[in-house]
C-alpha angles and dihedrals in degrees: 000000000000122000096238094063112051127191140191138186105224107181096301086331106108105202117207126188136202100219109190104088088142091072090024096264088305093189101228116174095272089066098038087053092053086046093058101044090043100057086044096053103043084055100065091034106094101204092073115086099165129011118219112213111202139149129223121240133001099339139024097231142320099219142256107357092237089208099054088075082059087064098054121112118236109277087008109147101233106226090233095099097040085050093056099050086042092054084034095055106043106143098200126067109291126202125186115198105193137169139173120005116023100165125160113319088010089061095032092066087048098076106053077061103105087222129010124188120193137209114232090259096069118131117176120192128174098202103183109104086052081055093046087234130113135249119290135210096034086291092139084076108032096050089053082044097051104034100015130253108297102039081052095049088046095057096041091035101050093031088216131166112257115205134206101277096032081058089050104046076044106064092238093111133025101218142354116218121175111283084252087060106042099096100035084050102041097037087052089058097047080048082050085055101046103057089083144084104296089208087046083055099045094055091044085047088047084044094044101032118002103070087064097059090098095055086051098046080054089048090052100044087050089048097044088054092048092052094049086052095052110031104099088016116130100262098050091053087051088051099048087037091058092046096049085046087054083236137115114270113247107206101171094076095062 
């Protein structure tokens, strides 16, 4: 398994780490590969009963390593996509522990997690409209799912930061602990979770989640067109030019 996703049987926790903190959890192929094979995996091995998502160091991930597309052969499928059904169709209880920086990709995985804590330094941010691209894995229907629709639209929409407490009165995490706190927290509650019957906790996971996985391969085929529609438009040059430019975008004069 690759370096930059650990993993550890605790017991029936499988603990799961993000392992990048010197480029804030930036999420390449490497890691999207050992994303996908590790939720896969963990899913046929019986002795997990809960998997622990977590990230090492001061934030749980940055987002889609924009240089890892450039790495990709022609006609090569990019593991994006395959790491998001896998995460998407886990079939056993999933909690996410995540602090600092979620942005993009980072926040996205977040909400196919049953339950997410998060330490006081989180700061979520769903920076596609600023892009001009659209949502991705399958995110434009589980955070309606999970918070409701305008709370969902505001946060796409605006493409605001979000910190700790607005996730929480929000409904996008179930509890903030100080950043010290977050592993032990969230680790004694997967531990909560696991002490019980793996196949118990299977059907409650196919009762509570699972129903739900058309609605997000539609989510993700819509998303998938309208990103093909806007990546290399106009507005998404002007966006990547004025970050690169260190200046605000100016999308009026397209």
């Amino acid at each position: 398994m690759s370096e930059l996703i650990l993993t550890e049987n605790r017991d029936g926790v499988l603990v799961v780490t993000f392992n990048r903190p010197e480029k804030k959890n930036a999420i390449n192929n490497e890691m999207w590969a050992g994303l996908r094979d590790t939720f896969r995996a963990a899913s046929e091995d019986d002795s997990v009963a809960c998997l622990l998502w977590c990230a090492a160091g001061d934030n749980f991930s940055a987002g889609v390593d924009l240089a890892s597309f450039g790495e990709m052969g022609e006609g090569e499928e990019h593991p994006f996509e395959s790491a998001a059904r896998a995460v998407a169709e886990f079939d056993k209880p999933l909690v996410a522990a995540a602090q600092g920086a979620a942005v993009g990709g980072g926040a996205t995985g977040l909400f196919h997690a049953d339950i997410v804590y998060a330490g006081d330094s989180l700061r979520l941010r769903l920076p596609f409209a600023s892009l001009g691209l659209v949502p991705e894995w399958g995110s434009s229907y589980m955070l309606q799912a999970n918070i409701g629709a305008q709370r969902a639209a505001e946060m796409f929409y605006t493409a605001a930061w979000v910190d700790a407490q607005k996730a929480l009165a929000q409904g996008v995490v179930a509890a903030v602990v100080p950043d010290a706190e977050l592993f032990d927290h969230a680790f004694a509650k997967a531990q909560e979770i696991a002490q019980w019957p793996v196949n118990a906790l299977k059907e409650i996971k196919r009762s509570l989640r699972l129903h739900h996985l058309p609605a997000i391969d539609a989510a993700i085929s819509e998303e998938q067109a309208g990103m093909m529609r806007q990546a290399g438009s106009p507005e998404n040059i002007e966006a990547i030019t004025a970050f690169m430019e260190k200046r605000k975008p100016n999308f009026r004069n397209i």
